[in-house]
Residue frames as a rotation matrix with the C-alpha (Angstrom) as fourth column:
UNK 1
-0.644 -0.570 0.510 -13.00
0.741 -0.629 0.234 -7.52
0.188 0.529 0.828 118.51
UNK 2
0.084 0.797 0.599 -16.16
0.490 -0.556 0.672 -5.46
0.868 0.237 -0.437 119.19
UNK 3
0.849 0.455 -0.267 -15.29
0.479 -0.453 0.752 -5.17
0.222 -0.766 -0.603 122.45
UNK 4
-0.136 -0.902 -0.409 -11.65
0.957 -0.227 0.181 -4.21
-0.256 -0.367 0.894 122.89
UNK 5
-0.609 -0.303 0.733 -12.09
0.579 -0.801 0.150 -0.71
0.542 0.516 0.663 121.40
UNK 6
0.464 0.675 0.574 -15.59
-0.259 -0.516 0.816 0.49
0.847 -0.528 -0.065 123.64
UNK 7
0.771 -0.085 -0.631 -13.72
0.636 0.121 0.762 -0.99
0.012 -0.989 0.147 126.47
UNK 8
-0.612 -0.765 0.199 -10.05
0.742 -0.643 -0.191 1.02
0.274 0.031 0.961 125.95
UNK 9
-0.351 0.143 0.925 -12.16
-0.053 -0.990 0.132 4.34
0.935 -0.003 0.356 125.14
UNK 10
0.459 0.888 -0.036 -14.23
-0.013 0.047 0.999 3.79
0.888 -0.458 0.033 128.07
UNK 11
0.489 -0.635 -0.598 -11.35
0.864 0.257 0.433 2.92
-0.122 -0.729 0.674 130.64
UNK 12
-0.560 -0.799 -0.217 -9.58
0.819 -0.495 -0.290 6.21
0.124 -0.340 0.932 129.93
UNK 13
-0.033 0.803 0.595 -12.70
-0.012 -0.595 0.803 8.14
0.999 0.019 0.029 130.10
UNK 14
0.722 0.599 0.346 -12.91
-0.071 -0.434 0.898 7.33
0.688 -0.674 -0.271 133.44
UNK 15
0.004 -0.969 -0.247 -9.50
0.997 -0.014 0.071 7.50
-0.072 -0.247 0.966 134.41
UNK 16
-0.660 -0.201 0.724 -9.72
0.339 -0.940 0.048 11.15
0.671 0.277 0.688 132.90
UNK 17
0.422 0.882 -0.211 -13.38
0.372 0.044 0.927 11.32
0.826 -0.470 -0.310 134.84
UNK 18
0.712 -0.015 -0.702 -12.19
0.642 0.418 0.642 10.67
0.284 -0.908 0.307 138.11
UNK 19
-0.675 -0.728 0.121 -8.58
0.737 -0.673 0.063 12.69
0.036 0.132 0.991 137.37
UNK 20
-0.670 0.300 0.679 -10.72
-0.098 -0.942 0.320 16.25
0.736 0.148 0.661 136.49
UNK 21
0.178 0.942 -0.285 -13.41
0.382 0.200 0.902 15.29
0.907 -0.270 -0.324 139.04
UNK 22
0.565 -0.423 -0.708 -10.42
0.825 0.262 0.501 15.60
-0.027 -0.867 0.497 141.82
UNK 23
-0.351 -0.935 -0.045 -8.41
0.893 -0.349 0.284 17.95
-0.281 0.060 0.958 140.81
UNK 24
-0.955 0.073 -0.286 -10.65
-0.135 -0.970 0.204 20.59
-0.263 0.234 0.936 138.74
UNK 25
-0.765 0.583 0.272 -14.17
0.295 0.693 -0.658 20.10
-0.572 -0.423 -0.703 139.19
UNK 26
-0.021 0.350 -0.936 -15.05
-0.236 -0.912 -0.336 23.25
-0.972 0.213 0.102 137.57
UNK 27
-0.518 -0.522 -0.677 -13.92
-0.767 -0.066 0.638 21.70
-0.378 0.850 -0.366 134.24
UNK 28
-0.617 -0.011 0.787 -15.80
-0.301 0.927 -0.224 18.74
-0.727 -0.375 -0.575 134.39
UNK 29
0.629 0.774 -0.070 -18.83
0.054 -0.134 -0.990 19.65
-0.775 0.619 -0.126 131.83
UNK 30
0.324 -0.604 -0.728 -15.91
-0.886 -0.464 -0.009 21.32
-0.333 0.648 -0.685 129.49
UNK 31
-0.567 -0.800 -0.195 -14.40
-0.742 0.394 0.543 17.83
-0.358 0.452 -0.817 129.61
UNK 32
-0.236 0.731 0.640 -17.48
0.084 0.672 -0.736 15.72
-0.968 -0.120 -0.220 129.46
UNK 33
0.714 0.698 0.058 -18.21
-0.040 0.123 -0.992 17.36
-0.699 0.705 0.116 126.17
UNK 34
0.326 -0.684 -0.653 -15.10
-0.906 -0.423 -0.009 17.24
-0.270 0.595 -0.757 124.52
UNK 35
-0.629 -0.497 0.598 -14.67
-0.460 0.858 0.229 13.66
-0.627 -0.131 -0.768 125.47
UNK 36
0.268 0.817 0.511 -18.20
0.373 0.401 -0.837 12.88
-0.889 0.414 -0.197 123.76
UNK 37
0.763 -0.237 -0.602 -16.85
-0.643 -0.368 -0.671 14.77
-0.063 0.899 -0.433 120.19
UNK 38
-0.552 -0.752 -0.359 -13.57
-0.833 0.514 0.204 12.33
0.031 0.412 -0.911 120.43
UNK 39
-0.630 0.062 0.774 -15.56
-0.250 0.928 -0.278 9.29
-0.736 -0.368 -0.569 120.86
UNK 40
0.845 0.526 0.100 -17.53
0.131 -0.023 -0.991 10.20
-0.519 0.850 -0.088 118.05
UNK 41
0.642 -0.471 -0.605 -14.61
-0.766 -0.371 -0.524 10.34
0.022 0.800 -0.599 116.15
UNK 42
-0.717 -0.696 0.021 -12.70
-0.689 0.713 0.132 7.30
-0.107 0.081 -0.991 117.35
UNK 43
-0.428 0.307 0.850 -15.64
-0.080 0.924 -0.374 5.16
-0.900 -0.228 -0.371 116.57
UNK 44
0.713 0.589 -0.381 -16.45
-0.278 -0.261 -0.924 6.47
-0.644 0.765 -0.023 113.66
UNK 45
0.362 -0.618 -0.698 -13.07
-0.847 0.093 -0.523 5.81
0.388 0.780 -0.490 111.86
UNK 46
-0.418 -0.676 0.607 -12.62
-0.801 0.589 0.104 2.77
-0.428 -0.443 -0.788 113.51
UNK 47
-0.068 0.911 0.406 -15.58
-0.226 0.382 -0.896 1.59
-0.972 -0.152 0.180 112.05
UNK 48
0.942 -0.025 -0.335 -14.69
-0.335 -0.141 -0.932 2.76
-0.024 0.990 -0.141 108.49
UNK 49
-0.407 -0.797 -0.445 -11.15
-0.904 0.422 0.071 1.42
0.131 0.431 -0.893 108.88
UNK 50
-0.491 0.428 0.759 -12.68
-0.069 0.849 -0.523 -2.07
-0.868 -0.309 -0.388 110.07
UNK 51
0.555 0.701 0.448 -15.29
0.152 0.444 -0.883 -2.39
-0.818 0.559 0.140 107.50
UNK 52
0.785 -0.157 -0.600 -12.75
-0.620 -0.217 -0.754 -1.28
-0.011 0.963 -0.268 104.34
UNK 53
-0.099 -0.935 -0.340 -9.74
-0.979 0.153 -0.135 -3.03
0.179 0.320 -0.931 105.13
UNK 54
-0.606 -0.218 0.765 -10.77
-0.739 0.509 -0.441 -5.86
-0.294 -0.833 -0.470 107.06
UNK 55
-0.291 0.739 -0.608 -12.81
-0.488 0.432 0.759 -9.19
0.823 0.517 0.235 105.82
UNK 56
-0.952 0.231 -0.200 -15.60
0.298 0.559 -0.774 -10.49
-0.067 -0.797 -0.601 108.44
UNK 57
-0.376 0.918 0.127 -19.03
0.719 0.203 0.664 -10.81
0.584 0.341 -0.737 109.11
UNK 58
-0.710 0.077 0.700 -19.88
-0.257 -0.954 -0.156 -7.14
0.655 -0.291 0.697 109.69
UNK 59
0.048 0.992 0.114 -23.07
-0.303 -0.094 0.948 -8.10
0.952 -0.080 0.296 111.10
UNK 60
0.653 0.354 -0.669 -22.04
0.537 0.406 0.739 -9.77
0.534 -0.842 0.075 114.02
UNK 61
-0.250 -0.755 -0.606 -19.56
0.966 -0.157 -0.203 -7.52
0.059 -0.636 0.769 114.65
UNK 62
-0.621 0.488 0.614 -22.16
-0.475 -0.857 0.200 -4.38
0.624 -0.168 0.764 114.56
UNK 63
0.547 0.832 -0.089 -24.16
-0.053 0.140 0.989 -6.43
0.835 -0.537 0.121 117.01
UNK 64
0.577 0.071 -0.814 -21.65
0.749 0.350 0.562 -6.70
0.324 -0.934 0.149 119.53
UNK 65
-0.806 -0.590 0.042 -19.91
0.556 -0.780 -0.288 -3.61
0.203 -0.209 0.957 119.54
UNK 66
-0.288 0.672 0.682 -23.37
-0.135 -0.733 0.666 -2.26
0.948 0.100 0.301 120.22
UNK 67
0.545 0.557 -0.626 -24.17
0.193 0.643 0.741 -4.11
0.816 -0.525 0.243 122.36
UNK 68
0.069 -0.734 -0.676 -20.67
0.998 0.046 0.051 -3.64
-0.007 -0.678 0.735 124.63
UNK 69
-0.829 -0.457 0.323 -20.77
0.310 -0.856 -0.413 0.04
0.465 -0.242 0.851 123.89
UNK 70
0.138 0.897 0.421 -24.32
-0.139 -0.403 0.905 0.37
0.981 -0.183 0.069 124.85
UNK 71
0.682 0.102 -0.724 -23.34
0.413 0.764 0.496 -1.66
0.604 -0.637 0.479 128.11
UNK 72
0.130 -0.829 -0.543 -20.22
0.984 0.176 -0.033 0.33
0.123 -0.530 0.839 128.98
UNK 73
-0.649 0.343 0.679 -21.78
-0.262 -0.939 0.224 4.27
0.714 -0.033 0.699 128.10
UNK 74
0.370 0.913 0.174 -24.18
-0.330 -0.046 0.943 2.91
0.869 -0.406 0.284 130.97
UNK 75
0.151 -0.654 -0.741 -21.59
0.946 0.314 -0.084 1.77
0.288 -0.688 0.666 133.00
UNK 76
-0.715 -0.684 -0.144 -19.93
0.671 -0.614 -0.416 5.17
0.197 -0.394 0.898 132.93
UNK 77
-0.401 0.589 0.702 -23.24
0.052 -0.750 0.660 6.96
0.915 0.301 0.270 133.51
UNK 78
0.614 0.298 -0.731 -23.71
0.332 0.743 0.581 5.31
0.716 -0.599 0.358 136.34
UNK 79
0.038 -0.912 -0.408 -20.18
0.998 0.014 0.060 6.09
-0.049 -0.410 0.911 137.48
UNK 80
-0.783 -0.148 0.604 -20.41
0.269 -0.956 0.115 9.91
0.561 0.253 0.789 136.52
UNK 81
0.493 0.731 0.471 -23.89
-0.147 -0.463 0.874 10.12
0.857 -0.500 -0.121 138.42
UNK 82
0.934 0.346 -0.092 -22.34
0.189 -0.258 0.947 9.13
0.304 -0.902 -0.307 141.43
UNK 83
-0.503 -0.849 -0.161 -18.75
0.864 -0.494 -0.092 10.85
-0.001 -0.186 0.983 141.07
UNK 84
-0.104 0.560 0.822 -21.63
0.195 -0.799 0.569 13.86
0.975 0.220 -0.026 140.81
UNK 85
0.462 0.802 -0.379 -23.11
0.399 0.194 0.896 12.98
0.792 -0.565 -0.230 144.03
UNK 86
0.342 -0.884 -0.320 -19.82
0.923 0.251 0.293 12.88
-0.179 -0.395 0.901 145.72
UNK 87
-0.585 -0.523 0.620 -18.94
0.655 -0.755 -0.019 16.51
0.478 0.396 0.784 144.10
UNK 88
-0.149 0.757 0.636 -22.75
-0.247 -0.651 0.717 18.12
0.957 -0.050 0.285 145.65
């Protein structure tokens, strides 16, 4: 369960990425930071619906969703440095 949600957000992030990278480079920053304000918001209330409705052992499931989101916000950094390269 920790991971299905950092992976989704993460897969259309760089679907969008790649889309605005091709098409309207100019926009790219504009979308970079908007995309970082929804991801703070879709993990944040996922987090609070999970932990109010939902019985389980929070703890392991705040270690691996770190753990996979830390892994996959380095994934796409990775992927954004060299959709950069590719742009310069």
């Amino acid at each position: 369960m920790g991971m299905l949600m950092p992976l989704a957000v993460t897969l259309v992030s760089l679907q969008r990425l790649r889309f605005i990278s091709r098409t309207r480079p100019d926009e790219l920053s504009k979308f970079l930071i908007k995309a970082f304000g929804l991801k703070m918001l879709l993990y944040g209330g996922f987090i609070i619906i999970l932990f109010t409705f939902y019985a389980f052992h929070q703890m392991a499931f705040i270690i691996s969703f770190s753990g996979y989101f830390i892994a996959l916000f380095t994934t796409e950094a990775m992927i954004l440095k060299s959709t950069l390269e590719k742009l310069t």
